[in-house]
ROVEX-632902 format. One record per residue: residue in three letters; x, y, z of N, C-alpha, C in turn. Coordinates in steps of 0.001 Angstrom, whole numbers, plus 524288, in hexadecimal, padded with zeros to 5 digits. Each point is the difference from the previous one (the first is absolute). Layout:
BEGIN
ALAXYZXYZXYZ;...
This chain:
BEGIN
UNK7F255847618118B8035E7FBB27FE767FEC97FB3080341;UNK800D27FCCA7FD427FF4E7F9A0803408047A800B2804E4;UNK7FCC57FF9880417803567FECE804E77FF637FAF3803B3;UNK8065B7FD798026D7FDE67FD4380105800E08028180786;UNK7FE927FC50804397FFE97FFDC8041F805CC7FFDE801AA;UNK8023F80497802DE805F97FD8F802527FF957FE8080425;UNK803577FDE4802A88015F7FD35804D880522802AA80256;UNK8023C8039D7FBE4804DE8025180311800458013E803D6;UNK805DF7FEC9804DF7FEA4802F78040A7FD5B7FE758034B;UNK7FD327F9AE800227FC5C7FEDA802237FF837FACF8008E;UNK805537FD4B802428008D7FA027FEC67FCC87FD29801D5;UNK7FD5C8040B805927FC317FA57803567FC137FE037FC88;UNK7FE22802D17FAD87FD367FD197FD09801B27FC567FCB6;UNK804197FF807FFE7802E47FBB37FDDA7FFBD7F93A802D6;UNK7FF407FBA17FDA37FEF17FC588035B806777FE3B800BC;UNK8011B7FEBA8058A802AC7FD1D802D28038E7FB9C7FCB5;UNK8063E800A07FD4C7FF987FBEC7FFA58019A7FA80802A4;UNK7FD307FBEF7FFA68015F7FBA28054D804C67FD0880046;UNK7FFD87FD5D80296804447FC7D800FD803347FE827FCF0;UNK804BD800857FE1B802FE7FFCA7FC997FEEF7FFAD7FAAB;UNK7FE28806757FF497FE6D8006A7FB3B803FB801A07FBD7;UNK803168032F80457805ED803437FCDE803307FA947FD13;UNK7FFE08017C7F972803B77FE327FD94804337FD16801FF;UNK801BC7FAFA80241804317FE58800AF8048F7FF177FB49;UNK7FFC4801027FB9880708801377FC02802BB804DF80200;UNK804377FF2E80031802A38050880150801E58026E7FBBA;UNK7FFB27FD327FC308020D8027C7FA647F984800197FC93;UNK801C3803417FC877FAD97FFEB7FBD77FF527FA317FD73;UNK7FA8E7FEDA7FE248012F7F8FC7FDC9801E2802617FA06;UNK8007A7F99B7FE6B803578012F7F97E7FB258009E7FDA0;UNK7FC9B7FE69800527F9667FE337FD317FC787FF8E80202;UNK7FAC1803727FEB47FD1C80072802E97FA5E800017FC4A;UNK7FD1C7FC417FFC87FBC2800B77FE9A7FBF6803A38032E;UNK7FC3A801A57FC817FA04803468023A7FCDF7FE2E7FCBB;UNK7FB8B7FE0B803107FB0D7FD477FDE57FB88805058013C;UNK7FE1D8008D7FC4D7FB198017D7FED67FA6C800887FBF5;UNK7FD4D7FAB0801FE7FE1A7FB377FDC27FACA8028E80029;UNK7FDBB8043C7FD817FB16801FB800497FEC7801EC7FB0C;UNK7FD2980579801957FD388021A7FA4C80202803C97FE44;UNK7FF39803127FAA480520804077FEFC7FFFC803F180259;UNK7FD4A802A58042B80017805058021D803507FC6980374;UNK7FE8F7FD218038A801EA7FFDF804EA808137FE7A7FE3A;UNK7FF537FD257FC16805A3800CE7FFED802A88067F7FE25;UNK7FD4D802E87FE587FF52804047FE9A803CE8040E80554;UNK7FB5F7FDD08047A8007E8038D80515804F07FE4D802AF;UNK800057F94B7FF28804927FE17801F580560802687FF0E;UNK800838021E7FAC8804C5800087FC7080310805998047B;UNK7FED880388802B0802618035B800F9803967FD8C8055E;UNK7FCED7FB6B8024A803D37FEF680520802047FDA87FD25;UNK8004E7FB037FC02805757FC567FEE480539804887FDAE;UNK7FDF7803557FDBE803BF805427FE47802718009E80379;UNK7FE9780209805698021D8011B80534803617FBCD80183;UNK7FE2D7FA417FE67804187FBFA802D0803E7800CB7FCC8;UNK80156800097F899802F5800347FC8A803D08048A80336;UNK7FDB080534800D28045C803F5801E88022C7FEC680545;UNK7FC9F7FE0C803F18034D7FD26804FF805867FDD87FE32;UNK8002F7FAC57FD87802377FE767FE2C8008C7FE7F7F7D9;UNK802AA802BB801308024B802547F8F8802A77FB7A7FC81;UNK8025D7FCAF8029B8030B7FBD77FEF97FE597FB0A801AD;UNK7FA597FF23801427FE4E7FBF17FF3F7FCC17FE7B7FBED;UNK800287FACB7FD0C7FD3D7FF407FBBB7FAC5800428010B;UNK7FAF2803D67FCFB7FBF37FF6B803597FA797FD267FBBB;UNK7FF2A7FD03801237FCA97FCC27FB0E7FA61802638038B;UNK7FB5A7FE6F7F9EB7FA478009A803477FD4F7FD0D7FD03;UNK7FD367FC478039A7FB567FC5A7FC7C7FC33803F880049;UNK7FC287FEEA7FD7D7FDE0803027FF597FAB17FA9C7FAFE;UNK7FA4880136800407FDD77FD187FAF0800BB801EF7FB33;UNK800057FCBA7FD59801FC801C27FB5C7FDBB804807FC48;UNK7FACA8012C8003D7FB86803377FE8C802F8805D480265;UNK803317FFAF8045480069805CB802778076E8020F7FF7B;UNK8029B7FBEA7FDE6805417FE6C7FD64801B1805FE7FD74;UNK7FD24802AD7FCEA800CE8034C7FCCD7FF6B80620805A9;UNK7FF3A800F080293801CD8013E80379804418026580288;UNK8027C7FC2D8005F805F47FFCE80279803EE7FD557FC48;UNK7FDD87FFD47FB5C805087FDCB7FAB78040A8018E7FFBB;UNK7FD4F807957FF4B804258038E7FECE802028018A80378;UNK7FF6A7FE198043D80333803D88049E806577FF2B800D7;UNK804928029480091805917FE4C8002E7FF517FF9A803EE;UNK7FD95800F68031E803267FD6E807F17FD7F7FB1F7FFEF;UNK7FD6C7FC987FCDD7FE597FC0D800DB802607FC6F7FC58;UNK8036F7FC318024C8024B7FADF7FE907FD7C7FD647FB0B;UNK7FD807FE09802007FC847FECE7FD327FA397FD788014B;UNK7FD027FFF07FBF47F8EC7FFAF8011D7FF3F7F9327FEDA;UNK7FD057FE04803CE7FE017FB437FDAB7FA6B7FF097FE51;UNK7FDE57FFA67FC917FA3E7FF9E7FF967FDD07FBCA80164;UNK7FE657FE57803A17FC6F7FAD37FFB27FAE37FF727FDFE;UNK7FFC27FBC97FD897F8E67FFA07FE487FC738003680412;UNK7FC138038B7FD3E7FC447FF34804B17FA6F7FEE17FD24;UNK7FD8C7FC6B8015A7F792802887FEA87FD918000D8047A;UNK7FDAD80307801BF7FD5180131804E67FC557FB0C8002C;UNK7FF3C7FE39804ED7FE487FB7180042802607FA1C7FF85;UNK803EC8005F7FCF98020D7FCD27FE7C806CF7FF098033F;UNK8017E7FBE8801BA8042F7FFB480105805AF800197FCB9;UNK7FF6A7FD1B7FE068021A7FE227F813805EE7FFEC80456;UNK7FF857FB20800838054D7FDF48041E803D87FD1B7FA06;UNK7FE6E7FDED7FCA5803557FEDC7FB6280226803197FDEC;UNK7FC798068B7FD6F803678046A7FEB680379801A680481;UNK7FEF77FEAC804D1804A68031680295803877FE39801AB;UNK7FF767FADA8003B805AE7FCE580196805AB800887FCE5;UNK7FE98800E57FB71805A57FF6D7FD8D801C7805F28025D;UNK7FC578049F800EB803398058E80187802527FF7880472;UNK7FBA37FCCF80474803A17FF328059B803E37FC767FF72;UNK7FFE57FB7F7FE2D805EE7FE558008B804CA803E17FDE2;UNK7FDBD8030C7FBA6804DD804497FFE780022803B380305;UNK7FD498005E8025D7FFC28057E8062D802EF7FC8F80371;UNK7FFBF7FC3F800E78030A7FC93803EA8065B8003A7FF67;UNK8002E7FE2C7FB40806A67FF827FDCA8019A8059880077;UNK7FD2880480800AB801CE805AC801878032B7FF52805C5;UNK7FE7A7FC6C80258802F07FFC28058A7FE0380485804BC;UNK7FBEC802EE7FFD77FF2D804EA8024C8023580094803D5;UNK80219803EB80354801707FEF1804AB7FBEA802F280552;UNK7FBF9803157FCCD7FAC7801C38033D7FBA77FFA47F9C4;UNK7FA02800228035B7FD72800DE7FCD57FB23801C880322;UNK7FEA9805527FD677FB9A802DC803B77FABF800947FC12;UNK7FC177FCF1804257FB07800057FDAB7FC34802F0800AD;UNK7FF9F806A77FCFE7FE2A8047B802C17F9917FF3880013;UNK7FD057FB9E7FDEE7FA3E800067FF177FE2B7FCEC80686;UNK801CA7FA337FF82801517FE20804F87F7B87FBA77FD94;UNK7FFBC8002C7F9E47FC287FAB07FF5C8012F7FCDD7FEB1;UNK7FC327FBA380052802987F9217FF0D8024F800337FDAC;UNK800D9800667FA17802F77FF877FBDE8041A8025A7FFC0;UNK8028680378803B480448802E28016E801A67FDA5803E2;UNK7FDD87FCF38041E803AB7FEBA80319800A57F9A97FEE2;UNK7FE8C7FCFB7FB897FFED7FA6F7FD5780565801BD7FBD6;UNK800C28043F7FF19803A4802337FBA0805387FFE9803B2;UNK7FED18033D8039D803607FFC280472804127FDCF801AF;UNK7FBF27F93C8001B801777FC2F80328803B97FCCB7FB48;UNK7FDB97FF437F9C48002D7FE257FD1280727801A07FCF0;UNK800CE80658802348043B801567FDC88042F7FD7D802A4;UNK7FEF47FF58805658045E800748021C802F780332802BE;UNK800A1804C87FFFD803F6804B88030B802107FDB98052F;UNK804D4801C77FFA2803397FF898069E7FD56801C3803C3;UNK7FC07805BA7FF4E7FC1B7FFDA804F77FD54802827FB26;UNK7FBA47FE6D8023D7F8C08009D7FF297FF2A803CC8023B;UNK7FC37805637FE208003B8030C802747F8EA801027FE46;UNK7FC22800888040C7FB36800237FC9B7FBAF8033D805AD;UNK7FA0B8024D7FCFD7FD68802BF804807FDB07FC1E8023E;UNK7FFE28036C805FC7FC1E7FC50802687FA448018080096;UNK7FD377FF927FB0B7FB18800567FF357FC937FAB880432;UNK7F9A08015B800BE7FD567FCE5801567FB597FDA47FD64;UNK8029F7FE097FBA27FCFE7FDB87FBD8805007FB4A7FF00;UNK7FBBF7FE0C7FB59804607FA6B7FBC47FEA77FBF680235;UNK8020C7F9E37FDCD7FF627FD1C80266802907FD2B804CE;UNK7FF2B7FC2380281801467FF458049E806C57FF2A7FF24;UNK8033E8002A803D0805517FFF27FF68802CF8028B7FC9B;UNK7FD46806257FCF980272801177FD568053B8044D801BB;UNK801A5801848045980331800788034B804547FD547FFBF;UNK7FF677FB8B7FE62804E97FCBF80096802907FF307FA13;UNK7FD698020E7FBFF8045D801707FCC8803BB804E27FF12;UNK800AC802FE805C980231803027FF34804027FE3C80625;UNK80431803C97FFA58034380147803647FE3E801F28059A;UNK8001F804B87FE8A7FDEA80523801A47FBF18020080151;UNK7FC51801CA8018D7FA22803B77FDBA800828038D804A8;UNK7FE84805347FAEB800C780509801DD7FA07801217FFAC;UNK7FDF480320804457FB318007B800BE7FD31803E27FD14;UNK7FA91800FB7FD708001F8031A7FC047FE5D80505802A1;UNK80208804067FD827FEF9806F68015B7F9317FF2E800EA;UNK7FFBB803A8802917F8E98022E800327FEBC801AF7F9B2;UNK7FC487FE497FFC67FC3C800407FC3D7FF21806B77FD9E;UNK7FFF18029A806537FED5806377FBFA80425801AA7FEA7;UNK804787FEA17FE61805FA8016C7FDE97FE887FF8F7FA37;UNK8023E803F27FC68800C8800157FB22803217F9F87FDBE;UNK7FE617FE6C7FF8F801777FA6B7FD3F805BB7FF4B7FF63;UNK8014C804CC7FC62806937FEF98000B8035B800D380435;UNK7FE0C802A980330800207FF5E8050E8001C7FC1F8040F;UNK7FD837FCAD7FEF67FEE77FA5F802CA8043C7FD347FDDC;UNK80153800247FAC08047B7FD4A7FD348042380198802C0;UNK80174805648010F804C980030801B47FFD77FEE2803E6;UNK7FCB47FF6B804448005E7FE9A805AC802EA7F8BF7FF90;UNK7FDDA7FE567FDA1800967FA857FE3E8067A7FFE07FF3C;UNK804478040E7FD8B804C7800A6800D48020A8014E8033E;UNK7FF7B801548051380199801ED803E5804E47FCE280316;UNK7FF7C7FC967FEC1803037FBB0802968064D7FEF27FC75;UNK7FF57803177FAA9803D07FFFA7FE9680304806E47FF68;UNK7FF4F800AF8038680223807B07FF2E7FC30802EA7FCD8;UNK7FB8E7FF227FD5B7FDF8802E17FB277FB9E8048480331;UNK801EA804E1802297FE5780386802EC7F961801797FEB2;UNK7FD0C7FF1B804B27FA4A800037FDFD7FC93804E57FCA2;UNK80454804B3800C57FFE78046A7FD2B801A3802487FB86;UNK8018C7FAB87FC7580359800BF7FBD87FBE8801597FC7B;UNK801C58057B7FE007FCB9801A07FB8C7FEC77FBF67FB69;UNK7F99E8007D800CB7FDCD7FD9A7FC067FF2E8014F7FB20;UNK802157FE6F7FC817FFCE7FFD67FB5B7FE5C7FB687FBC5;UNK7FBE57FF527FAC1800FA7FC777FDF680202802E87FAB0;UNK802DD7FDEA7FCC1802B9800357FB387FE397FA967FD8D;UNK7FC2D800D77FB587FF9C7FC407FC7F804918017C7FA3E;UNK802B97FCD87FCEE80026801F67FB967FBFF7FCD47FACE;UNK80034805A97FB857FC517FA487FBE2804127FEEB7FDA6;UNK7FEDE7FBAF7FC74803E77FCF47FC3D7FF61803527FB02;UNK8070D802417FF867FF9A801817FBAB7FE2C7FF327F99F;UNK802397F79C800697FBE77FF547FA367FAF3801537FFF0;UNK7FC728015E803A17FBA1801497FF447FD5B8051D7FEF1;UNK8034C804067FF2E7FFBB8054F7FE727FD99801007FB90;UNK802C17FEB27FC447FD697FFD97F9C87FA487FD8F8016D;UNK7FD777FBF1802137FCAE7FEEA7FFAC7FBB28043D802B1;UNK800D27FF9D805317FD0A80353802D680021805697FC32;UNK8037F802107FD117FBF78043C7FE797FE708002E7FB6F;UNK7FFB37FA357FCDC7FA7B7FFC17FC827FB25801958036B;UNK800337FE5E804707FD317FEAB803B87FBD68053F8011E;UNK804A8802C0804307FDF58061380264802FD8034C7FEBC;UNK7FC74805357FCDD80159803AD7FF1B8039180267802AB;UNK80452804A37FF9F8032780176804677FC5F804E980313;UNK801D37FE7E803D67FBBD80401805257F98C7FEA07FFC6;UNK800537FACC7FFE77F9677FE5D801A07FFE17FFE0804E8;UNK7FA9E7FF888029B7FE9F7FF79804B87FC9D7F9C27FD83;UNK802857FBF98036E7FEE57FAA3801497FBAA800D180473;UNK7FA157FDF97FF3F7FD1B7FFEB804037FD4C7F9208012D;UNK804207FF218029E7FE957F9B6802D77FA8D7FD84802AA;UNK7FBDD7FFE47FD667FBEB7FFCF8005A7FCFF7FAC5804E0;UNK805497FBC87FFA77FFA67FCAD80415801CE7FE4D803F9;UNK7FD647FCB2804C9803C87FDF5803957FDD27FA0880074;UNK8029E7FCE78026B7FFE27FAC98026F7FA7F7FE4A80266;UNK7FF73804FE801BE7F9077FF15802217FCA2803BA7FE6D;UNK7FCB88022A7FDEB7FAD9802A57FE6D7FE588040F8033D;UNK802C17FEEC805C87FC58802D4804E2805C6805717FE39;UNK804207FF097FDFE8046C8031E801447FF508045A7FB7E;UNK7FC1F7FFB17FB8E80002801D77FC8B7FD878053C7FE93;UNK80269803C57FDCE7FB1B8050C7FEB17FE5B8005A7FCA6;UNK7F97A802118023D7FC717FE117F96880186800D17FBC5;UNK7FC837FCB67FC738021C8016C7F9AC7FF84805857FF20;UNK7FA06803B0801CC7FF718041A7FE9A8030C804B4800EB;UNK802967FE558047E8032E803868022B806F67FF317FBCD;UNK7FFBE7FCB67FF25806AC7FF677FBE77FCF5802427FA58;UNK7FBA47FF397FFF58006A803F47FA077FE3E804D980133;UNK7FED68028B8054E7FF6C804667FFD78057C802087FF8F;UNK803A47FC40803A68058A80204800438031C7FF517F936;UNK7FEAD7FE877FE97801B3800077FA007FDE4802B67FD79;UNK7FB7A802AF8003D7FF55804497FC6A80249805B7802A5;UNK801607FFEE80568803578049880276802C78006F7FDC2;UNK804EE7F9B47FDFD804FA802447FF377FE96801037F9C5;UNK7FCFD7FDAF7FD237FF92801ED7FAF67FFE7804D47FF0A;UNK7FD10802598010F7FDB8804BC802E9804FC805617FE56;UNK802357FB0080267805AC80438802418039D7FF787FCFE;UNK7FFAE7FCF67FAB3803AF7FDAF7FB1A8037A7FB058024D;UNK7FFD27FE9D803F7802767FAE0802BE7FD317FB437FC1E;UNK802CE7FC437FFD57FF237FA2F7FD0E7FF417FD608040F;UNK7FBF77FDB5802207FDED7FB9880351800737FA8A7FCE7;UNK801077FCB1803B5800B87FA3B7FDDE7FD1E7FC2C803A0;UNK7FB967FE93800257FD067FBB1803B18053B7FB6980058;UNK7FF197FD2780303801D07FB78801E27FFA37FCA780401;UNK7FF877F9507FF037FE157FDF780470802627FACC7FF1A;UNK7FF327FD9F8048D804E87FB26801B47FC5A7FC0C7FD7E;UNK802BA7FAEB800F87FF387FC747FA2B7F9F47FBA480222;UNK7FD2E7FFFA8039A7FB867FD4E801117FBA7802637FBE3;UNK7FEA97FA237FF737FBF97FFEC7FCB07FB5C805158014C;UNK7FFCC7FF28807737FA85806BC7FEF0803D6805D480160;UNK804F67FFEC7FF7D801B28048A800C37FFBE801067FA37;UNK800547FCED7FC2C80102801907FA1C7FA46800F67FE5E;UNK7FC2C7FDF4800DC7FA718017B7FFCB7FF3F80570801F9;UNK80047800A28059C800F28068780111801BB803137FCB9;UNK8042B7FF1F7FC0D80367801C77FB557FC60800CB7FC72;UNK7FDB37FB0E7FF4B7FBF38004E7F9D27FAAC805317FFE9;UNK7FF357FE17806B07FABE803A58020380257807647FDDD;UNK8044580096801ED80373804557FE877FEA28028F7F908;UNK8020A7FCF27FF31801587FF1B7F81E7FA36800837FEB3;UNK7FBF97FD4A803237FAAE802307FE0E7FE408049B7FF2A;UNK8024280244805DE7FD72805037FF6C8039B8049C7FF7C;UNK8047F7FE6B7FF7D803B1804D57FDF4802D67FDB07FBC8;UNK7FF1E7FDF37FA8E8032E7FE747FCF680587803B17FEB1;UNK7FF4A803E08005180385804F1800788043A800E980219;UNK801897FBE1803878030D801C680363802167F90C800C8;UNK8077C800727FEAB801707FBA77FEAC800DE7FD8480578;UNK800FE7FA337FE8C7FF817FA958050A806437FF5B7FD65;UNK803F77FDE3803E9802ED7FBF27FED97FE117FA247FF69;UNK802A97FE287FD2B7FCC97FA637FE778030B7FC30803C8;UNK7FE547FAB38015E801E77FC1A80276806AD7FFC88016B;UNK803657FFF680150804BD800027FF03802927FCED800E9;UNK804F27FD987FC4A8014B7F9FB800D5803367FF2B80553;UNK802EA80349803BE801597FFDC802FC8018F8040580408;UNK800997FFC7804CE80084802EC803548057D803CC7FF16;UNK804AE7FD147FD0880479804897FE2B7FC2E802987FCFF;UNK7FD457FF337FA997FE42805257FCFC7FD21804C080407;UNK7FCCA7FC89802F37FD6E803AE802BC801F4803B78038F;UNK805957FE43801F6801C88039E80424803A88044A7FB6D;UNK800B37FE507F99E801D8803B27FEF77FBA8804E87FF81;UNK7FBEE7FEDA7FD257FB238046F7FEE27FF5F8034980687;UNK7FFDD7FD2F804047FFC3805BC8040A803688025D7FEDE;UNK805767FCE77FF9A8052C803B77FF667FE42804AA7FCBC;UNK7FF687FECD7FBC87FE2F804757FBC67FAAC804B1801EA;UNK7FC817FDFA805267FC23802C280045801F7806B780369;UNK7FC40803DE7FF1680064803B9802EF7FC50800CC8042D;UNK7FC967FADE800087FE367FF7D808137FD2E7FAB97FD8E;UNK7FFAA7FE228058E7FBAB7F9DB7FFF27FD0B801F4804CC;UNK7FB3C800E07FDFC7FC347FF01803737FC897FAA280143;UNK800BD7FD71804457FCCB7FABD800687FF658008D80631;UNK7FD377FA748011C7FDC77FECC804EE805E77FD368024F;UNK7FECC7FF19803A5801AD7FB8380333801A77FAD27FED5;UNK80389800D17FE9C802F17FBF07FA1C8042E7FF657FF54;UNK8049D7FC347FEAA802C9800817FF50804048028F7FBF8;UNK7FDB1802797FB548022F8033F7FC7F800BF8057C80293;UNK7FD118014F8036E80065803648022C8075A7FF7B80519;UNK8007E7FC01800F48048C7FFD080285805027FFA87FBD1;UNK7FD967FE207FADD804B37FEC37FAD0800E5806B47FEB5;UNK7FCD3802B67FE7D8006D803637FCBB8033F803FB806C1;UNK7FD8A8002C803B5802D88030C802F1806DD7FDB28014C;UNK8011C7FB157FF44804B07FF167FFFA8036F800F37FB57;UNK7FE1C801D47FAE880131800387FBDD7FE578068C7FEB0;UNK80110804E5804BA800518043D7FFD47FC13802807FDDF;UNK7FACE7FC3E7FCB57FD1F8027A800387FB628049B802C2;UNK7FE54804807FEF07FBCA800438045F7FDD07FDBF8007A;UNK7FC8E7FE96804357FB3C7FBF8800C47FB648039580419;UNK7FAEA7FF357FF8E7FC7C802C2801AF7FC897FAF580166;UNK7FEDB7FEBD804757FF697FA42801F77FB4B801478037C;UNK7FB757FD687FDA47FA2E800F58024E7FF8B7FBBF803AA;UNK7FF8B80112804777FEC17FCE5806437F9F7800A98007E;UNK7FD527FA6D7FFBE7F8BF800DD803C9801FA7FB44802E5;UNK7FDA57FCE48005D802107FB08806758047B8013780101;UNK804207FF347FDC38057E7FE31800718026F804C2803CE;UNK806567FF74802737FFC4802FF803DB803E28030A7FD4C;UNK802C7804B97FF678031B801507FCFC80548801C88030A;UNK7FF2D7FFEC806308054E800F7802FC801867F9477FEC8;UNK7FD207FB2F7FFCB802A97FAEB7FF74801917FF4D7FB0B;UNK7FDBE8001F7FBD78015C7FE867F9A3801D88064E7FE3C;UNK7FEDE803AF800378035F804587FD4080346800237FBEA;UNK801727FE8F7F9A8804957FFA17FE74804338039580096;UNK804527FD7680246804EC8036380073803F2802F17FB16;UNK7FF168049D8024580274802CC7FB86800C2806A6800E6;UNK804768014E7FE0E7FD9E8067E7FF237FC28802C47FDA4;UNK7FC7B7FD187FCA67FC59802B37FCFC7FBDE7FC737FEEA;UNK7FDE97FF2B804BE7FC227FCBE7FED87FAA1803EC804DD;UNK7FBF680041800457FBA4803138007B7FAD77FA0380105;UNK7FE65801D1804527FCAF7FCB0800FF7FA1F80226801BF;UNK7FABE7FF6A7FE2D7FD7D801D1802337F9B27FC2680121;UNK7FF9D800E9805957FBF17FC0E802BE7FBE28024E7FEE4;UNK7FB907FC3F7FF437FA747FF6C8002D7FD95802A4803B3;UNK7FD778051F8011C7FFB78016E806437FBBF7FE338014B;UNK8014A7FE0F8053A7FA057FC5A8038E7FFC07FC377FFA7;UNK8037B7FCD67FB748009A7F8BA7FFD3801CF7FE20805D4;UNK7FC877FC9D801E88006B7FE27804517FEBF7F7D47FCE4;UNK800CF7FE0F7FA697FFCF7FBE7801F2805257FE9180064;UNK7FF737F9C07FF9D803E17FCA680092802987FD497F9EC;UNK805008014D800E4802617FD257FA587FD727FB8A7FEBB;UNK8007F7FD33802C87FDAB7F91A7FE917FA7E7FF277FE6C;UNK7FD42804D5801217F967800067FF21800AF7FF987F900;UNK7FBD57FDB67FE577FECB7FED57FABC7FE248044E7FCD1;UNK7FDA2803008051C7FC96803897FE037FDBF805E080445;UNK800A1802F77FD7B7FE7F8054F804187FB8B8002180348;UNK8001480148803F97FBC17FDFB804A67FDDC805B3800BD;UNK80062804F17FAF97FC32804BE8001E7FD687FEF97FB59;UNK7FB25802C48012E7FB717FF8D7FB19803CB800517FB2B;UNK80302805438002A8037F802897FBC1804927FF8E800A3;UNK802707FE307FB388054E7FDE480262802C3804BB8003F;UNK804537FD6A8069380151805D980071803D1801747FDCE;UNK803307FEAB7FA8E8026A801377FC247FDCD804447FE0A;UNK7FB1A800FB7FE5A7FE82802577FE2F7FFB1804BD8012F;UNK80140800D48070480138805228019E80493803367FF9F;UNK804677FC437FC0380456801CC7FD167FF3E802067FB6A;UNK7FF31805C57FEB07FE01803A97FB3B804367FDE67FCFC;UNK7FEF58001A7F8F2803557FFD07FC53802D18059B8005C;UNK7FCC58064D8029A8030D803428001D803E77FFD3803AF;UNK800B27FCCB80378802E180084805058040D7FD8A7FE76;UNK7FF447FBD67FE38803FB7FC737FCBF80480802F67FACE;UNK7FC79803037FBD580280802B97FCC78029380511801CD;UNK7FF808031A804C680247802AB801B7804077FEDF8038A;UNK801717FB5C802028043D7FDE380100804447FB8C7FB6C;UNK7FD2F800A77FBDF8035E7FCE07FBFC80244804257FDC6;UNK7FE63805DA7FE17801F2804F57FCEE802FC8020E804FD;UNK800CF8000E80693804207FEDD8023A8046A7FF017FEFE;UNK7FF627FA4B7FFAB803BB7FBE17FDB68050D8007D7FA2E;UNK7FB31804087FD9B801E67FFFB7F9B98032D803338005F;UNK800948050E803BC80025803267FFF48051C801B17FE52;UNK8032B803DE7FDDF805207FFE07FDA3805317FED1805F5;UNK7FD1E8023C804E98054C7FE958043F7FEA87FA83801EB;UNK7FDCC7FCA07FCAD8001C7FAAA8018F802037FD227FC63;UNK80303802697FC81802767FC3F7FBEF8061F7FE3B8047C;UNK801957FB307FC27804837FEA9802C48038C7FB5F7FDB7;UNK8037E7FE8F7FFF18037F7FB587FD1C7FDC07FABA802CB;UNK7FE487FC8B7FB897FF077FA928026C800D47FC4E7FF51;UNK801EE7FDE58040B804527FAB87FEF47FD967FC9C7FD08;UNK8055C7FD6A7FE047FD2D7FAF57FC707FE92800417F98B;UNK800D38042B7FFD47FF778024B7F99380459801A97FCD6;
């Protein structure tokens, strides 16, 4: 099973926090924004500490910006107030689309607002809302003075901490105990049911064919060896891959040589898509963020690690299964594998299919939220 690193029991690894870091309200605030101004996994990972602040305090209103692309997310969730989407295009500032949302984040009146990413555009959001205190990381990046749109800065966790982990350290200052069981809970949107299963058959295996970078990916040959296993085995395999122009080429390369074996097609949005995991009976992918959707949305998930570290990204869940590349020694950020043979490739499609028929297995069925 995906594990991550504990710290229980073991505070000196915990960083120090400094000089009047402890929360000064003595009461819970009335309103409380959470910014998390990134990409959809990472709000993904985020979502289990703002949960933790919601149960700290139960009776505070708890809003989350969030870009608008990753909105569908945290729509459905009831402990969350409510979602704001802001526009985003990477690269692009688009200060006209967003002004009319911040002046209405402003007229919210916040009385804290915590910026769990702690980049420019989170702590310009920050500054821009307004909150009674600013609450943001103290990363060593951004631009100059960006410190001073916040209140506060809480220093960020060590790096080898499971991510959601680092998030909750980032609450500490308001009671939110650094050991609070992690959990994420996605739900899908119910109008999207009927659709998703034009979509996928019931009890397919979804095999997520892409990630964000190329170096994170397992070969093509190896996902159709793993698709003719589960065929094999009367299982319905479903290729699938995220919406870039060469992850959908990877797709086509697929369809060449296995016409046989069905693709989901393009999909108009991220609700349809989080309903079809709902409906799946495992997602196998890389290092990705569907892989954190479908495990918050009770699916199994069987989550292939080569660079990436899997005690830090791990998706959280009861039934999620992770298995590493053995001997990958590069680096996430590398473009490209620095062995003759990539060492993905030392991940068998049998090693893989004998931990997905694991997965299937009848004492791994279970009720899953959101449906």
């Amino acid at each position: 099973r995906c594990t991550t690193r504990s710290t229980r029991g073991n505070a000196a690894l915990e960083p120090a926090p400094p000089s009047g870091y402890r929360h000064s309200m003595e009461q819970a605030p009335g309103k409380v924004l959470c910014i998390v101004f990134k990409f959809l996994g990472d709000v993904a990972v985020a979502l289990p500490a703002v949960h933790a602040l919601k149960e700290r305090w139960p009776r505070t209103g708890l809003h989350l910006l969030v870009a608008d692309d990753a909105a569908p997310l945290a729509r459905n969730l009831p402990w969350i107030d409510r979602v704001w989407p802001l526009p985003r295009t990477r690269g692009k500032a688009r200060l006209l689309d967003s002004w009319p949302m911040i002046r209405e984040l402003r007229a919210e009146n916040f009385d804290l607002s915590l910026d769990f990413i702690g980049n420019d555009r989170g702590a310009l959001l920050s500054l821009a809302v307004g909150a009674t205190h600013r609450y943001g990381v103290s990363a060593p990046r951004g631009f100059h003075g960006r410190r001073l749109c916040y209140h506060t800065l809480v220093p960020e966790a060590p790096f080898d901490w499971h991510e959601t982990r680092r998030h909750l350290h980032f609450l500490r200052s308001f009671g939110v105990n650094f050991d609070h069981p992690t959990r994420l809970e996605l739900k899908a949107p119910a109008a999207q049911a009927d659709a998703a299963a034009q979509l996928l058959p019931p009890d397919a295996i979804i095999g997520h064919i892409t990630t964000s970078k190329a170096l994170k990916e397992w070969p093509l040959t190896h996902w159709l060896a793993l698709a003719r296993h589960a065929r094999a085995s009367g299982r319905t395999f479903v290729f699938a891959a995220g919406p870039s122009a060469r992850e959908r080429a990877l797709l086509a390369t697929l369809k060449a040589e296995a016409p046989e074996i069905p693709q989901l097609p393009p999909l108009s949005s991220l609700d349809l898509y989080l309903a079809v995991l709902a409906r799946a009976a495992l997602l196998v992918s890389g290092d990705t963020g569907p892989m954190h959707f479908a495990a918050g949305l009770g699916t199994p998930t069987l989550s292939l690690f080569g660079p990436s570290r899997v005690d830090l990204w791990a998706p959280v869940g009861p039934h999620a299964r992770c298995l590493s590349a053995p001997g990958c020694t590069c680096n996430p950020e590398w473009t490209r594998c620095a062995q003759s043979t990539s060492c993905f490739e030392r991940l068998t499609p049998d090693a893989v299919w004998a931990a997905a028929e694991a997965l299937l297995a009848p004492a791994t069925t279970h009720a899953r939220p959101g449906l």
